[in-house]
MIFISE-218244 format. One record per residue (C-alpha): x, y, z; residue number from 1. Coordinates in pm, whole numbers, plus 50000, padded with zeros to 5 digits. Each point is the difference from the previous one (the first is absolute). Layout:
// residues N
+-------+-------+-------+-----+
|     x |     y |     z |   i |
+-------+-------+-------+-----+
|     X |     Y |     Z | NUM |
...
+-------+-------+-------+-----+
// end
This chain:
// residues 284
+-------+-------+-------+-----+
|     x |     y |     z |   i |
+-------+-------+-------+-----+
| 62812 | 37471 | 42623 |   1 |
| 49970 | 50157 | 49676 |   2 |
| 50278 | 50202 | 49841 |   3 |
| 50048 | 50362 | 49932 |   4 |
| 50008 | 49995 | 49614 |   5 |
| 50056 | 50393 | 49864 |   6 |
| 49888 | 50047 | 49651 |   7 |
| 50081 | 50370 | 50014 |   8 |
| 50364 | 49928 | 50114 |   9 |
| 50065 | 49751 | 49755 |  10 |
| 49921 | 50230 | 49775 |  11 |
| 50244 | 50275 | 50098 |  12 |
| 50273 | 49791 | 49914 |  13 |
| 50201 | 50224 | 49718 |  14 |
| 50228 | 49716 | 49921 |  15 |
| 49911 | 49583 | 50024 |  16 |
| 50221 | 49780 | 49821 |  17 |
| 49864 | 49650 | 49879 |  18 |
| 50228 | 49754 | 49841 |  19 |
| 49956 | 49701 | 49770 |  20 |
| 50260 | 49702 | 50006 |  21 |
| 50163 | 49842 | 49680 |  22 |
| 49849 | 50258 | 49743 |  23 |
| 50237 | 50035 | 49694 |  24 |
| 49822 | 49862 | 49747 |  25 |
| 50273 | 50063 | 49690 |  26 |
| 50343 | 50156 | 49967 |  27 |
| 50119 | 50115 | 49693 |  28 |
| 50414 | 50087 | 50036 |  29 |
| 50001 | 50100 | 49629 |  30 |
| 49694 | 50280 | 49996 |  31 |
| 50107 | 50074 | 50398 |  32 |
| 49653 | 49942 | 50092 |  33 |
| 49779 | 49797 | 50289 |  34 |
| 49635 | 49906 | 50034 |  35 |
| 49803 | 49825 | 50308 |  36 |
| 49765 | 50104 | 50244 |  37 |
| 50076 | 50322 | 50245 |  38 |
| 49748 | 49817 | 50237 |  39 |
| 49709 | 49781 | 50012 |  40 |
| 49629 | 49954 | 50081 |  41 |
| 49795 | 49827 | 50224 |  42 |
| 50334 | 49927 | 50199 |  43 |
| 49933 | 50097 | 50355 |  44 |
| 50343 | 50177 | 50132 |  45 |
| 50128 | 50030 | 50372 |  46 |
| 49794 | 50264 | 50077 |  47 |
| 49715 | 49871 | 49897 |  48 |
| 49917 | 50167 | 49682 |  49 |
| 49849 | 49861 | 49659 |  50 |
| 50035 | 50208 | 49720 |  51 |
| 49712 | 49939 | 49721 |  52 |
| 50021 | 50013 | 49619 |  53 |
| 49986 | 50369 | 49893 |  54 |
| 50102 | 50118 | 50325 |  55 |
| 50326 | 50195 | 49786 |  56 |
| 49740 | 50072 | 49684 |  57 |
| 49959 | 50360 | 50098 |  58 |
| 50376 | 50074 | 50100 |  59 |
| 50138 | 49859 | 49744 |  60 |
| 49770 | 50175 | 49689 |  61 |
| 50037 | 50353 | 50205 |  62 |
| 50402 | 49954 | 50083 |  63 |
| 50143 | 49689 | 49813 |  64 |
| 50132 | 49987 | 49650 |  65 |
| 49856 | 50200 | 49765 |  66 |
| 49792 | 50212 | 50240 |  67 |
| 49953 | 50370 | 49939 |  68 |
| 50188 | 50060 | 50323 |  69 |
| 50306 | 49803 | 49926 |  70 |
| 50130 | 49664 | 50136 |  71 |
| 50028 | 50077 | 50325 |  72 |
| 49976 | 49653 | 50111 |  73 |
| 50356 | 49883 | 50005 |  74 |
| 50214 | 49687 | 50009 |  75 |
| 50228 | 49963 | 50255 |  76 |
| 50234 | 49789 | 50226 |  77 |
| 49915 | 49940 | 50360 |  78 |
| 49785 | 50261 | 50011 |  79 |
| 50260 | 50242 | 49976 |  80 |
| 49856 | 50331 | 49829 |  81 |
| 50442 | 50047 | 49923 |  82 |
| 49982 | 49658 | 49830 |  83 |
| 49750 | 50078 | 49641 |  84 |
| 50131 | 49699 | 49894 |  85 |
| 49808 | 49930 | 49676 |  86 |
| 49762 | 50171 | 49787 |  87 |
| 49640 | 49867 | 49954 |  88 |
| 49854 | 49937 | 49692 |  89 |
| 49735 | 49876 | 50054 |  90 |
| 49821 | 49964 | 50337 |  91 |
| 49599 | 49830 | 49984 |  92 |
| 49781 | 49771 | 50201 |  93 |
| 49947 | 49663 | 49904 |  94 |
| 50020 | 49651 | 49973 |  95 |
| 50343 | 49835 | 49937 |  96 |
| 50097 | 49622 | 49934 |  97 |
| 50270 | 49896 | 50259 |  98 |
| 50096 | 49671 | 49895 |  99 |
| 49672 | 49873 | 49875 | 100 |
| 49827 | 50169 | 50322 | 101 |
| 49779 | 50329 | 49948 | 102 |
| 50090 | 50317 | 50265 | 103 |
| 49841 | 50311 | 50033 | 104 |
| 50172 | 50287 | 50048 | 105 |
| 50198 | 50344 | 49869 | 106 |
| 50197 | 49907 | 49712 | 107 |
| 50287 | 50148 | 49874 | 108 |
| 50273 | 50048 | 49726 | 109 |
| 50311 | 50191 | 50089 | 110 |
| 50294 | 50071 | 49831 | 111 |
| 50361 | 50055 | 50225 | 112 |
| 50241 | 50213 | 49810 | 113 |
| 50338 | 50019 | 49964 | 114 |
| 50106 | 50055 | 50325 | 115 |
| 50263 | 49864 | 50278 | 116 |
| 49706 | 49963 | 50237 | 117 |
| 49743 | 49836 | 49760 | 118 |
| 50279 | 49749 | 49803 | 119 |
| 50050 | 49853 | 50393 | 120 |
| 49650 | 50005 | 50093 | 121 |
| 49916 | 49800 | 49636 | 122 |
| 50286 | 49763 | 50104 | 123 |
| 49807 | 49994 | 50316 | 124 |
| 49678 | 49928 | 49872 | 125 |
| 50138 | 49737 | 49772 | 126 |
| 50161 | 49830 | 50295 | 127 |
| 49693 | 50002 | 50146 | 128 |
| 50097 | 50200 | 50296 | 129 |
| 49770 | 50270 | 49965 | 130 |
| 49674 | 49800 | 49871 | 131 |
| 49788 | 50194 | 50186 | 132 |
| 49769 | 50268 | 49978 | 133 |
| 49806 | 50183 | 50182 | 134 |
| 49801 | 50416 | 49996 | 135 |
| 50002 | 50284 | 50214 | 136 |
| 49666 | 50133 | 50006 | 137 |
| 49723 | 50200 | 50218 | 138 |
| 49647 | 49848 | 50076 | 139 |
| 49752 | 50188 | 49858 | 140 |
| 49646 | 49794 | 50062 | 141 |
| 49995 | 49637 | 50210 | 142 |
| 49736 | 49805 | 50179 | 143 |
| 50029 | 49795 | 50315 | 144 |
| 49858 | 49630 | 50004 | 145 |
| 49938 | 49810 | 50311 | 146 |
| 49984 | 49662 | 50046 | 147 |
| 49579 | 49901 | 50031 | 148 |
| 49909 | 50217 | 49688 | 149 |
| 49903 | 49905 | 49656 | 150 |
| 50291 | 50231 | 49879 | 151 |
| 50246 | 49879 | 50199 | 152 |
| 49917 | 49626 | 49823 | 153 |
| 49945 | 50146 | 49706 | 154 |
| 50333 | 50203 | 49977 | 155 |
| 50239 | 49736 | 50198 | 156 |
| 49859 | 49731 | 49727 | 157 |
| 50208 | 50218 | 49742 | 158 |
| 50313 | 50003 | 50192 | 159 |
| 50318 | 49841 | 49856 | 160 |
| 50064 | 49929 | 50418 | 161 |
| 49715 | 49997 | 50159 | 162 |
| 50130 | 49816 | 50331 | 163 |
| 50101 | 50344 | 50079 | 164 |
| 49696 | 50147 | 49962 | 165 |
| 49849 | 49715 | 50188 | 166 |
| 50283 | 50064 | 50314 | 167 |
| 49931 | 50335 | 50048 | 168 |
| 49614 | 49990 | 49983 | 169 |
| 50016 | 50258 | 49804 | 170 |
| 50229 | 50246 | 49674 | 171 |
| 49962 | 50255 | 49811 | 172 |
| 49824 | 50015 | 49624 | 173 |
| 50249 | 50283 | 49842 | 174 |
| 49787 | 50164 | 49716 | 175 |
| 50212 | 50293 | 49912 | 176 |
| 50323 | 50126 | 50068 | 177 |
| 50223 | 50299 | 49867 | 178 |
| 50304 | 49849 | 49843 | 179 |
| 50366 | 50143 | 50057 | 180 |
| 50229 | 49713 | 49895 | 181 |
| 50110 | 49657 | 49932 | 182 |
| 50312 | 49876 | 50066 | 183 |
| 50261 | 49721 | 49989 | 184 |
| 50070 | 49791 | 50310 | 185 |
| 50192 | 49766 | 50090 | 186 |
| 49812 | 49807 | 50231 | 187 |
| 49615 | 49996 | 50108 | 188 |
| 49884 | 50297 | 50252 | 189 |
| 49680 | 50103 | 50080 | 190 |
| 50044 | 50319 | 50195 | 191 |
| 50288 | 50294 | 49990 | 192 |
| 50133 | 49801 | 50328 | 193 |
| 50121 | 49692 | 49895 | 194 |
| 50219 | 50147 | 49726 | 195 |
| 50190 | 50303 | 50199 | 196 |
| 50289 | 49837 | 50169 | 197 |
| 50095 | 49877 | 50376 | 198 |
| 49911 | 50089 | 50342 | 199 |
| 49996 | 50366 | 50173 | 200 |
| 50080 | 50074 | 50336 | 201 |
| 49620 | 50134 | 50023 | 202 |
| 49675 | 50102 | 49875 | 203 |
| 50051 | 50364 | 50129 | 204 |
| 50331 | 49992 | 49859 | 205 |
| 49933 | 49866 | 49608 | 206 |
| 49664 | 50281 | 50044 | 207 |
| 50246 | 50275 | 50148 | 208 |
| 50204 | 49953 | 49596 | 209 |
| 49716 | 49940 | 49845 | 210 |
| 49825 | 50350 | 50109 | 211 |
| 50363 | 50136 | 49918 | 212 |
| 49958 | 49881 | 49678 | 213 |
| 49669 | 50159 | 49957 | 214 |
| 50113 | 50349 | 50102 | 215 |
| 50333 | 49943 | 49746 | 216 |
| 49721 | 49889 | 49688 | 217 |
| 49767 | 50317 | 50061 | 218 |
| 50333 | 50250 | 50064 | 219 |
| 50045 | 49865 | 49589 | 220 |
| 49645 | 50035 | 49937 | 221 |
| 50012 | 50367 | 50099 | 222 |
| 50350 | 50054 | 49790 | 223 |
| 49834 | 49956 | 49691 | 224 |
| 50324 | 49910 | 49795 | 225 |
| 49857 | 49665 | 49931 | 226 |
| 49892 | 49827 | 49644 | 227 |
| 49647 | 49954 | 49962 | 228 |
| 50114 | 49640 | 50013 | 229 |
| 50228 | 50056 | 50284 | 230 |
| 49701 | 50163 | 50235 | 231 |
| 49763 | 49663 | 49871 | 232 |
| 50247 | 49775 | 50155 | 233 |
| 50063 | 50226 | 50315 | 234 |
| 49621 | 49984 | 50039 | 235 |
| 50049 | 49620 | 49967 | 236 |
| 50253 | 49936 | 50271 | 237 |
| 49796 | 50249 | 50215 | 238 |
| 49733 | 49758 | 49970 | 239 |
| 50168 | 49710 | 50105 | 240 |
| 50156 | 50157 | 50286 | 241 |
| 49679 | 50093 | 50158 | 242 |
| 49849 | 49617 | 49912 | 243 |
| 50280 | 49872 | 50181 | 244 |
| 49984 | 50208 | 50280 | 245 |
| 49619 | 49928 | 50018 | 246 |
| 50123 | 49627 | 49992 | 247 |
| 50237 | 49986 | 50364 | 248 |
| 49693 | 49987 | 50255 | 249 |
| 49798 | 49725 | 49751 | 250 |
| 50263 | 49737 | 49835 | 251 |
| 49718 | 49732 | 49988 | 252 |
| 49697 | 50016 | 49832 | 253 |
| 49684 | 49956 | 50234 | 254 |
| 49877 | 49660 | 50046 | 255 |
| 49636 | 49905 | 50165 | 256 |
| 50037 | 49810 | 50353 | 257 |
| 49833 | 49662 | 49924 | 258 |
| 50192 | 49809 | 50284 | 259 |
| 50162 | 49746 | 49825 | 260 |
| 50377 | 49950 | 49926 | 261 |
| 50144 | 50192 | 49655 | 262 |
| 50195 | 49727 | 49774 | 263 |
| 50159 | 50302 | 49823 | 264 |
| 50386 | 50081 | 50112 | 265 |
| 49995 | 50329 | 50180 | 266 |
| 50130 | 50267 | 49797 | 267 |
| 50305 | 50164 | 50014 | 268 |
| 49983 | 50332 | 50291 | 269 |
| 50352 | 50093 | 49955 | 270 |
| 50091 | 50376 | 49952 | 271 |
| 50159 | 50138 | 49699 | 272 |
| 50300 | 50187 | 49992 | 273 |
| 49899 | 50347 | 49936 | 274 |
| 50298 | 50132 | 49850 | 275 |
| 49998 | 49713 | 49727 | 276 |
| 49666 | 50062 | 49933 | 277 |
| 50050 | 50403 | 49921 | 278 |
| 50273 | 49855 | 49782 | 279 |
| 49791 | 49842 | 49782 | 280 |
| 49764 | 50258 | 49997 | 281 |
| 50248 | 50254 | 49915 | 282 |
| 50314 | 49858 | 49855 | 283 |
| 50286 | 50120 | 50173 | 284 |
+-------+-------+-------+-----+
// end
């Protein structure tokens, strides 16, 4: 039986979060400033996606540093539009040594100021707690390739992983995407999910706060008192509370039926706790 892949509701997604393990490339304590990788390429994440050199190229020229529009591609922590944590610099695609080893990927140059939150979080980084990074972003063009076509070979021959590509029987070439963010984490996630705290009584429950949440976010919308800044970020956290809600009916990506026995661990199902998530959404 084949599976139900949507293009068109992948697509819809306003807020996907990819993440990229051990990224900090250099930390300078002195000049308060970081460099590494906010993600990488040809790595083939938990819900199947690949993102492809120059998939950023547009975003960043039209909203990164230096654009005519302002950087409105921040740095922050978590995820957390509340947490700006540092300021970028400088914010490109390309190809960085890691220890001798070539990656692909956005590259960036922040500086943290001085700052109670951003001394801990360069202690942090330094300590190698938060060596981690991953984006927020929004797909903007992607192609599907199945296992049995010539782009499928083609495509899963570039992967960093391609055993996962291979699993599934199929993923997802990410061409474009809209970028929102990168931020610090402390430990590898994939998804919004894994990141957002402990179980919930319920799905209709964590959605009942969730849709509260909404109504609270457009009730500030329509106040108007907000910074320009402060209505980007309130757009922001809008955004990820309708991804997550889009995410409690589908916490695992598709997978083809081929009949034989995964070797991958299942993933973790457990629910979130919703009022730790809006918490780190919000920041109170």
């Amino acid at each position: 039986m084949k599976t139900k892949l949507d293009t068109k509701k992948k697509l819809s997604n306003p807020y996907k979060v990819t993440t990229v393990e051990k990224a900090v490339k250099d930390i300078d304590l002195e000049k308060r400033t970081v460099t590494g990788l906010f993600n990488t390429n040809f790595y083939i994440d938990s819900d199947l996606d690949m993102l492809l050199p120059g998939a950023a190229a547009k975003s960043i020229q039209e909203r990164g540093v230096g654009s005519t529009k302002g950087n409105k591609i921040k740095h922050l922590k978590d995820h957390n539009w509340s947490m700006n944590i540092a300021r970028i610099d400088v914010l490109e695609e390309k190809e960085v040594d890691f220890n001798g080893r070539k990656v692909s990927g956005i590259y960036h140059e922040s500086f943290y100021p001085e700052s109670t939150d951003s001394n801990d979080q360069l202690i942090k980084i330094q300590a190698e707690m938060y060596d981690a990074r991953s984006i927020g972003f929004q797909y903007v063009n992607l192609d599907l390739v199945e296992e049995g076509t010539e782009d499928f070979e083609k495509f899963l021959a570039m992967a960093i992983n391609p055993e996962v590509g291979q699993e599934a029987g199929y993923f997802w070439v990410v061409k474009e995407i809209k970028l929102w963010e990168g931020s610090d984490v402390s430990f590898g996630a994939n998804e919004l999910t894994p990141m957002l705290g402990v179980k919930s009584p319920s799905n209709t429950v964590l959605q009942k706060q969730l849709f509260d949440k909404l109504d609270i976010c457009k009730g500030l919308m329509k106040n108007g008192n907000l910074s320009d800044d402060g209505f980007h970020r309130l757009d922001m956290e809008m955004k990820q509370i309708k991804s997550y809600i889009s995410t409690l009916t589908e916490r695992q990506p598709f997978k083809k039926d081929t009949g034989k026995p995964s070797s991958r661990q299942p993933e973790d199902t457990s629910e979130p706790n919703g009022k730790d998530f809006l918490k780190s959404l919000i920041g109170f």
